[in-house]
N, C-alpha and C positions, 0 to 999 in steps of 0.2 A: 504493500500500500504506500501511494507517496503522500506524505504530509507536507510537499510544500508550499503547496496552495493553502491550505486554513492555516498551517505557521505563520502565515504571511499576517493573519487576524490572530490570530493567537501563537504568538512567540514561544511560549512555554511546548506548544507542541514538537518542536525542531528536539528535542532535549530525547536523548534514547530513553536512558532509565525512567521517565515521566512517561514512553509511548511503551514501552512494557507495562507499568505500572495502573495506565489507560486498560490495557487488555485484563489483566488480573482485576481490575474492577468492575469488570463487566461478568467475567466469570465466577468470582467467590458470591456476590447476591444474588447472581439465577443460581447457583446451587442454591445460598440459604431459603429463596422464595420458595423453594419444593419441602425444606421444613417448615416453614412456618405454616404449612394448610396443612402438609402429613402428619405430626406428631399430634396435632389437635384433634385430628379425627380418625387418628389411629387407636389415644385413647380413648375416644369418646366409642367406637365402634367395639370396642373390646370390651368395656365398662359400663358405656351409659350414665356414666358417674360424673356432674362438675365437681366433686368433689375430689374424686380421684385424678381430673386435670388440674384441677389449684395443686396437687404434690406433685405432678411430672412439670408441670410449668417452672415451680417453684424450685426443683431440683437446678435445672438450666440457670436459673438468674441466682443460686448460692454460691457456685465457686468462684461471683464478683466478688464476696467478701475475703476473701485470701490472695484467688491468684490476679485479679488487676493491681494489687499492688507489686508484687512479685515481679510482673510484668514492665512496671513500670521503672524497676531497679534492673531489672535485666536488659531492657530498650536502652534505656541512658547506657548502660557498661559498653554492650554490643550493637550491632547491626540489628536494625527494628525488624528488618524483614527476614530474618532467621527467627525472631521469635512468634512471628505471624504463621510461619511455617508450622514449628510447633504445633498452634493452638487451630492451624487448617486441618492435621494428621486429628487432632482431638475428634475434630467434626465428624472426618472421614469414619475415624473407628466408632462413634455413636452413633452415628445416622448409618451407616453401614448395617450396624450390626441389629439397629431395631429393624431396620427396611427385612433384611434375611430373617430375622425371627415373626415377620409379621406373614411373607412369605410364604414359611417353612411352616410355621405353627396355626398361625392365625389370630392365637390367641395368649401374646407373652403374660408372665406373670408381672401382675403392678411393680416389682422388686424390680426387676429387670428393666420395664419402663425407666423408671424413677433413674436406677444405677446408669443408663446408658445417655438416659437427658443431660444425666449430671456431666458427664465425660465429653456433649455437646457442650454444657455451657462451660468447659475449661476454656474451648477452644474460643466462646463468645468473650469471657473475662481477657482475654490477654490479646487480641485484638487492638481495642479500642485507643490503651496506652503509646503500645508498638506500634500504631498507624498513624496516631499524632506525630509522633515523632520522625516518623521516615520523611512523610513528603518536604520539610523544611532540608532536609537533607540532598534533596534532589533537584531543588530550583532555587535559584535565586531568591530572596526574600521581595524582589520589585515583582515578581512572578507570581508571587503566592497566590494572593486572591483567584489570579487568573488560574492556577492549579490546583486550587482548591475546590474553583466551583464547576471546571470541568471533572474532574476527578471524581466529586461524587454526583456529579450528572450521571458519568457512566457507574457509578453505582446503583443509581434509581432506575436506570433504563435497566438494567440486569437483574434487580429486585421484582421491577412491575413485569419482565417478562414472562421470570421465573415463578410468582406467584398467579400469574393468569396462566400458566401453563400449567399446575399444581392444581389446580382446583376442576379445570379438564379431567386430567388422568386421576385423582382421588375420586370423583366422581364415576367415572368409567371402567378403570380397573383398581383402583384400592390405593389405600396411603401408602402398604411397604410398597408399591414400586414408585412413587413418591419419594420413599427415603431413602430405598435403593438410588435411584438418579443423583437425589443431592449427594449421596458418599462420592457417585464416581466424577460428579464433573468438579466439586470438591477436589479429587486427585491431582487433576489437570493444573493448577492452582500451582501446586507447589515448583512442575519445573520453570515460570514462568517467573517467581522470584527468587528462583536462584539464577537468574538472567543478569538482575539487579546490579551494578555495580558502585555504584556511583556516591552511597552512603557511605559515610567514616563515623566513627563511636568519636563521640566526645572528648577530645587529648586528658580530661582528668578521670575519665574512665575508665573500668578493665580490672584486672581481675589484683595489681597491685592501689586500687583504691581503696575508700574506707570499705568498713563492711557493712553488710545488710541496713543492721537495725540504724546505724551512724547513718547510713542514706537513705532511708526514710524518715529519719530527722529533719535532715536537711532538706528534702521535699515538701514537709510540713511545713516550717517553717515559711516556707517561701508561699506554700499556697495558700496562709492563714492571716499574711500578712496584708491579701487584697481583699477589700469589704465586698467588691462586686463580686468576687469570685464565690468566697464560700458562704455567702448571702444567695447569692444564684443557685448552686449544689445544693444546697438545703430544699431551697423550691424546689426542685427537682427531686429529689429526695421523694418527697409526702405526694409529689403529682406524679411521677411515674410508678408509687407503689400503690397507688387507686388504678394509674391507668393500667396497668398491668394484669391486677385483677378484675377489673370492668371489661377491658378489653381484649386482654391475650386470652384471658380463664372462659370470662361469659359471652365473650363474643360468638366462636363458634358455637357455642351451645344455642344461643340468640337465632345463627343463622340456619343452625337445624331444625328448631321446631316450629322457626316461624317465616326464613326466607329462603325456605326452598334448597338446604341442604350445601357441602362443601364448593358447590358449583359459584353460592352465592359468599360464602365465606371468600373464595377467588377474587371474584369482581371487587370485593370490598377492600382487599388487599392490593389487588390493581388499580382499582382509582386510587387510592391511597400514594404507591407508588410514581403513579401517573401525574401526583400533585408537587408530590419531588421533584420530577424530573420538569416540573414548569418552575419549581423555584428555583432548580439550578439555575434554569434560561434567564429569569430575572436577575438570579444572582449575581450572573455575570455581568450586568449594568446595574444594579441598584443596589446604594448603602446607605440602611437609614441612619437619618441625623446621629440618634440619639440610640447608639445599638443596643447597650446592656437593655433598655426600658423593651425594645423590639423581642428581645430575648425572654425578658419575661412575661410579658402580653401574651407571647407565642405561650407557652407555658399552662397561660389561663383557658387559651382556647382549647386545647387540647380533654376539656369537659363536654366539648360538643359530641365526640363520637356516645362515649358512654352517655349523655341524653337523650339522643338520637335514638339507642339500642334498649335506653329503659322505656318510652314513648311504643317502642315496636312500631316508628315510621316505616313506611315502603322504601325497599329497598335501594330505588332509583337516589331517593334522598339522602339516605346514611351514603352512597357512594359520592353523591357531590359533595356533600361536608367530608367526607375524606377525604375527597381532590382537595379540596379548599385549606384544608387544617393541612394536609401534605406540604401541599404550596407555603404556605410561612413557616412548617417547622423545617424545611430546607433552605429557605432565605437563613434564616434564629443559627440553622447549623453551620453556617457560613461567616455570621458573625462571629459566632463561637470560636470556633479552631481559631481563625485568623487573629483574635483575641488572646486566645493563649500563645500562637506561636508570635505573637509580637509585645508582649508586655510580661513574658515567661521568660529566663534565661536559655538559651540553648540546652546547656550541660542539664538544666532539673525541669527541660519538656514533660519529658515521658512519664518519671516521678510526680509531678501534681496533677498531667494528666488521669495517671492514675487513681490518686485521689479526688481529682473530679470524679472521674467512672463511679468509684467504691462509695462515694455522699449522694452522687446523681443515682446510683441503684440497691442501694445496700438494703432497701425494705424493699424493693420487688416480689424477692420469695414470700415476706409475711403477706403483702397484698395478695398472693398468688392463693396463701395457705387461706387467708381469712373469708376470700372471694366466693370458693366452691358452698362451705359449710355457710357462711351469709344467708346466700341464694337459696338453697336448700329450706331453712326454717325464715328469714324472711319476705324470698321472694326474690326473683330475680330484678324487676323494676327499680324496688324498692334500691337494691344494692348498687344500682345501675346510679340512681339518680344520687344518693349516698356519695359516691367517687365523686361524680361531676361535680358536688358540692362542696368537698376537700379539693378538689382541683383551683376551686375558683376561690377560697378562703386561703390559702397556702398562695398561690399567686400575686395575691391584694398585698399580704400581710409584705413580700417581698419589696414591695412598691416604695417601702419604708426608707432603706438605706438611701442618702444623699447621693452617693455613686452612681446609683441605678442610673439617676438621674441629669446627672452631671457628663457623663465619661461621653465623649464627642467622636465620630464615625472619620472625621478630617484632623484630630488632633495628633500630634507627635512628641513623643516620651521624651524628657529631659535625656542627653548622652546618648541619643541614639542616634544614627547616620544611615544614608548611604550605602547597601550592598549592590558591587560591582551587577548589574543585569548579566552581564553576555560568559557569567562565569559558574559552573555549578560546585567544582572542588571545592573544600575548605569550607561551607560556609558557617560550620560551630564555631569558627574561630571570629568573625567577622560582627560590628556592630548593624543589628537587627531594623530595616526600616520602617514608620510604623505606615501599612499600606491595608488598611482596615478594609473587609469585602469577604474573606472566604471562609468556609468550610465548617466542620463535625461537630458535634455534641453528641450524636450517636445516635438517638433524640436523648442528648448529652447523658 
């Protein structure tokens, strides 16, 4: 393929290790889009039980409490994209092996669910830190924005394909060959970043720096020192552990008895997707004024899906509020990363991203636990509309901090400069531009 012609509009594309790392982002979210319909409705089909999905759910989003920070000490030491590796094999060997046990058996034991979720979400936990931290490694810091908000363009485009193509084939022939697909194109993934080159570990990293617990100290530190920062992680915190269980737990359940089954859990996940991949489009020309406040708005809307789902609106509905809410939580993501890789030091990216991850998800699993057994005795609505309402009370209360409010979309940090454009080596060593526009929170 030749990139010379859209290099020409976007500069960042000319850069190898960024036009690999294009391909690997298309690839790892259509695998994960075939989990996210299949393990839902694998246990549901097995079970019948939201109760028994709030513990497989919940297995997946625990090993953020250990291994995102792990990760994030491992990323700063080494090359991020060895430990993405890693936690790709994680996927491979839990979606793998539930897709064959669904196959083979039909009917795993909830142990075996639970245990192989968990083994998926090693690979979700260590992610998120390791991929903050590569892409500033790969482009110039004048680049960021612009390869950030392509970057995870081609992540949403690979998500919305993967989950519109998931809810087909769960529908047709069943989850495990759903989850069978996501282990193998999963596979495909790993030689794709070992292509990589272009990353260098941080010159105070390696395996003669301090140790462990000394570096996540030092991680702390720095990430508790920003009020926007871990004022935002806390939002996040209490609204992705409502949404989680409103949405990841009840949602398909929502979609089975009352919209017509994984066909439409798909769609809903595709519009969703399909909202990303228009924020990207946006992203890449629009920075709001006032980003952290954009950040958190984003935040509060994300109450619309679980209303939508306690209401049991038609289905045409819940998917346009997920285009809609997609669309600013991809704008929100874009501020985000670009926020941390420019007001974060190089060498302790990974590390506070990682403690972003571990504040932004660390109640996930209780949402997840609290969601099924909720539902059960008070009702699925009731629990529905419950989230939406810690969504939008956790959001408000954020609003608080002076920062939110203050911190400006065209501002630039004291001591900061200048990174060379037309150069990718070296750039941990280099003072950081501040070029506010791009990328992740994960939905942070």
């Amino acid at each position: 393929m030749s990139w010379r012609a859209p290099a020409r509009r976007y500069p960042v594309l000319a850069i190898r290790d960024f036009q690999i790392l294009l391909a690997d982002r298309l690839l790892a979210p259509f695998s994960v889009g075939f989990s996210l319909v299949g393990v839902s409705f694998a246990v549901l089909r097995v079970t019948g039980s939201t109760a028994d999905l709030s513990y497989v759910i919940a297995a997946q989003a625990a090993p953020m409490l250990v291994f995102s920070l792990l990760s994030g000490v491992f990323a700063d030491r080494f090359r991020p994209q060895r430990v993405i590796i890693a936690g790709n094999l994680c996927v491979v060997l839990g979606e793998g092996a539930f897709g064959l046990l669904m196959l083979l058996s039909g009917h795993p034991p909830l142990w075996a669910m639970i245990s192989l979720e968990a083994v998926n979400g090693i690979g979700g936990a260590v992610f998120y830190p390791a991929s903050n931290a590569l892409l500033p490694r790969l482009v110039p810091e004048t680049l960021l924005h612009q390869g950030s908000a392509l970057s995870r363009l081609a992540m949403n485009m690979g998500q919305m394909t993967g989950a519109a193509g998931a809810g087909v084939l769960v529908a047709v022939a069943g989850p495990g060959w759903a989850l069978t697909l996501c282990a193998v194109v999963m596979t495909g993934t790993i030689p794709l970043l070992l292509l990589i080159k272009g990353s260098r570990a941080p010159a105070a990293a390696g395996s003669a720096g301090p140790d462990l617990i000394a570096e996540l100290r030092e991680g702390w530190a720095e990430f508790r020192q920003h009020t926007w920062l871990w004022a935002t992680v806390l939002q996040y915190c209490l609204v992705m552990m409502a949404w989680n269980g409103a949405f990841m737990v009840l949602g398909p359940a929502v979609a089975r008895a009352r919209l017509g089954g994984p066909a439409a859990w798909g769609a809903i996940s595709a519009a969703d997707a399909l909202g990303l991949i228009a924020g990207g489009l946006i992203a890449l020309r629009y920075t709001p004024r006032r980003p952290m406040l954009f950040v958190v708005g984003t935040g509060g809307m994300l109450a619309l899906s679980p209303l939508l789902l306690g209401l049991a609106a038609p289905l045409v509905l819940i998917c346009l509020a997920a285009f809609a809410v997609g669309t600013l939580t991809e704008v929100m993501m874009v501020q985000w990363t670009v926020a941390l890789a420019t007001r974060i030091p190089a060498d302790k990216l990974a590390r506070v991203s990682s403690y972003d991850a571990f504040g932004s998800l660390a109640a996930m699993p209780l949402g997840a636990l609290i969601a099924g057994p909720l539902a059960a005795s008070a009702g699925i609505s009731a629990t529905e509309f419950a989230a939406a309402a810690l969504i939008v009370a956790a959001s408000a209360c954020t609003l608080l901090p002076r920062e939110i409010w203050t911190i400006r979309g065209d501002d630039v940090l004291p001591g900061r400069a200048s990174a060379p454009a037309d150069s990718v080596d070296g750039m941990e060593g280099r003072p950081r531009l501040r070029a506010f526009g791009a990328l992740d929170a994960g939905i942070k």
